[in-house]
C-alpha positions as CSV (number, residue, x, y, z in Angstrom):
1,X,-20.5,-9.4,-8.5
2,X,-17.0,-10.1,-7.1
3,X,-15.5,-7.5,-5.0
4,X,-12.3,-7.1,-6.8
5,X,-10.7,-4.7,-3.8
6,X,-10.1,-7.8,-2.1
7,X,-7.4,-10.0,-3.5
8,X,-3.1,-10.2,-3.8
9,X,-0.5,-10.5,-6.1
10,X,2.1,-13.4,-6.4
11,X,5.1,-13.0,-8.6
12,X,7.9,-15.7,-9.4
13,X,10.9,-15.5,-11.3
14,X,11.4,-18.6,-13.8
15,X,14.5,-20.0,-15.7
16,X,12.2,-20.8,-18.5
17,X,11.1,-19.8,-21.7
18,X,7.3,-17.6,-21.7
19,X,6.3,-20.4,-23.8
20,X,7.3,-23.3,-21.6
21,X,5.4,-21.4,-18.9
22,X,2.5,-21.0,-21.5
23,X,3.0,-24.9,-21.9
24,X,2.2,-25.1,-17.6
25,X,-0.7,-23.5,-17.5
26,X,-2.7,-24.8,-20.4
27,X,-1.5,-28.4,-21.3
28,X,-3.6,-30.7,-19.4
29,X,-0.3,-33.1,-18.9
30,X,1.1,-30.1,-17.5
31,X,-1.5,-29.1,-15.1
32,X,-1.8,-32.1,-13.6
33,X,1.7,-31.9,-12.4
34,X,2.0,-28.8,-10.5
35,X,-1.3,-26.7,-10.3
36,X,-2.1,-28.0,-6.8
37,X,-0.5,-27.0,-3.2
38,X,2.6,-29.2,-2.0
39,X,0.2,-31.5,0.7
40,X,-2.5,-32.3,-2.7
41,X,-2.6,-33.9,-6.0
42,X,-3.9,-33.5,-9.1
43,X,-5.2,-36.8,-11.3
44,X,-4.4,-36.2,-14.3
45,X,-7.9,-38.0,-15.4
46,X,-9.4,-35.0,-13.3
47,X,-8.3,-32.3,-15.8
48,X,-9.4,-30.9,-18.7
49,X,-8.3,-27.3,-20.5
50,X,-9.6,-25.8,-23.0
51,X,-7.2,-22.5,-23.1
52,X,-9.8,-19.9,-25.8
53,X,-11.7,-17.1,-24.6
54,X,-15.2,-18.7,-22.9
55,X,-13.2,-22.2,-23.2
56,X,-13.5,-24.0,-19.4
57,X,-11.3,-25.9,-17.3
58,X,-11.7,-28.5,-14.6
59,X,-9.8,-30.3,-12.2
60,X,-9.7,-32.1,-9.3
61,X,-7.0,-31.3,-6.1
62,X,-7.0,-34.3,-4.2
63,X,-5.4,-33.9,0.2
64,X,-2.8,-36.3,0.2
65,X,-3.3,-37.3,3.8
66,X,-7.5,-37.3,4.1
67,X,-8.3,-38.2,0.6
68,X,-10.3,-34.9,0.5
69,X,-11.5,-34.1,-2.8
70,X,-11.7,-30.3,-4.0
71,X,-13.4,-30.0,-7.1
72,X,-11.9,-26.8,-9.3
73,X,-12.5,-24.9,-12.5
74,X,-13.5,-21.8,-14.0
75,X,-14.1,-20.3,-17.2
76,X,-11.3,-18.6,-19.8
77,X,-12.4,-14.3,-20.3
78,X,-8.6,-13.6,-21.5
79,X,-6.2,-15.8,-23.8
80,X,-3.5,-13.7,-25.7
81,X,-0.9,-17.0,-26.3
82,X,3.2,-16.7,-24.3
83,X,2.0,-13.7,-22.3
84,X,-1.5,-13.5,-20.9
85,X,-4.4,-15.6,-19.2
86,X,-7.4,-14.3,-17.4
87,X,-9.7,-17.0,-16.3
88,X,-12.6,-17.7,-13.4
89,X,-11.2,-19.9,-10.3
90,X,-13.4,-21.5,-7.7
91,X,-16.1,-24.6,-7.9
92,X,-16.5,-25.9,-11.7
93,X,-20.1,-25.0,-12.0
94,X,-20.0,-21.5,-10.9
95,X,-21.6,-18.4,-12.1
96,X,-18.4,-16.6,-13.6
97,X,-19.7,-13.3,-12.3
98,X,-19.7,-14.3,-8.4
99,X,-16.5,-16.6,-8.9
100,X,-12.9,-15.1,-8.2
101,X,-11.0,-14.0,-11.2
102,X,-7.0,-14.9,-11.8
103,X,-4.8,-13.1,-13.9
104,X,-1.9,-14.7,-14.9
105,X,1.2,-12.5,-16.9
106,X,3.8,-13.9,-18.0
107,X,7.0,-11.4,-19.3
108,X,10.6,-11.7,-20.5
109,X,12.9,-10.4,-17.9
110,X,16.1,-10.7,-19.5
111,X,17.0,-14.8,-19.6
112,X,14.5,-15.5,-17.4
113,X,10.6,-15.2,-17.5
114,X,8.5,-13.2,-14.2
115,X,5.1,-14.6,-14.1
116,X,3.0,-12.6,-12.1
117,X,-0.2,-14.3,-10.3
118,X,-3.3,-12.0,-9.4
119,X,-6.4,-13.1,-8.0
120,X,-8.9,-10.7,-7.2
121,X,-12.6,-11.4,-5.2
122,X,-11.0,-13.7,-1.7
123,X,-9.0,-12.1,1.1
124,X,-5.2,-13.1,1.2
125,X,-2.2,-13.0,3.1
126,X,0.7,-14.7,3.8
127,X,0.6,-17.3,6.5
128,X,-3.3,-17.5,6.0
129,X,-3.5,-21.1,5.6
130,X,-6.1,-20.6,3.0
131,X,-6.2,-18.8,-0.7
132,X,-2.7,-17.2,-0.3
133,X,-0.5,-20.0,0.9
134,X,-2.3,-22.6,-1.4
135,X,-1.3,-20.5,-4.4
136,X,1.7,-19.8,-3.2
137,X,2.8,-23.5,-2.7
138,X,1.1,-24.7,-6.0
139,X,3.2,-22.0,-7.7
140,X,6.3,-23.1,-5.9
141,X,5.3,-26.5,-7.4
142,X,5.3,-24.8,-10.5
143,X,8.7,-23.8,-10.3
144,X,9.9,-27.1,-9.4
145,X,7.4,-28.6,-12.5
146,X,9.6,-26.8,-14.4
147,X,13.2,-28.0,-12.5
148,X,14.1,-24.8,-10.8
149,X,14.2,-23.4,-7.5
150,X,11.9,-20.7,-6.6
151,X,12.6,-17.3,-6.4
152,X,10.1,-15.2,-4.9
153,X,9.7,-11.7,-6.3
């Protein structure tokens, strides 16, 4: 079982629509464009979403400068469409109940949209080189997926 003491929260503030986030999160074209940390890629021929309640995901971040290859996936426990997804996150094939869980909300905040990024079961921090700072920079590359500039809440 995941120890769901250990985790941290990311938030980011988006001139978009909930649904265009929606759109970022569970459109495979999408995904492949952003849901990666700034020194990786993501082949789009790597991903696959399939955004229901027990529905899985896949995808493949690929190190830009080693060729490393980080297989990724998890499966869907939450789905509730413009506003909330709850999913697994670590290797593809992993037993959901010893595999990290993310939480992402996304909200109205006036004319722009807060998404807020929670991933309970790993240790995180800010400069850790490691869970944090990869989400961190794959959500920055979210933000700019979605032509902004980032602003950290």
């Amino acid at each position: 079982m995941i120890d769901s003491s250990r985790g941290f929260t990311l938030e980011r503030l988006l001139d978009a629509t909930p649904e265009q986030v929606w759109a970022a999160w569970t459109d495979a074209d999408e995904v492949a464009e952003w849901w990666h940390p700034a020194d990786a890629t993501t082949p789009r021929e790597s991903v696959s979403v399939d955004a229901r309640v027990d529905g899985r995901y896949a995808y493949t971040m690929v190190n830009q400068a080693t060729g490393e290859e980080y297989p990724t996936g998890g499966q869907y426990l939450e789905v509730v469409p413009h506003d909330r997804l709850v999913f697994t996150w670590g290797n593809p094939g992993a037993d959901p109940e010893d595999t990290p869980v993310a939480t992402v909300t996304i909200a109205s905040a006036g004319d722009l949209t807060r998404l807020t990024f929670d991933l309970r079961g790993v240790d995180g921090m800010a400069g850790d080189e490691s869970f944090y700072d990869g989400w961190a920079s794959a959500l920055d590359s979210l933000v700019a997926h979605l032509g902004q500039t980032a602003v950290h809440g």
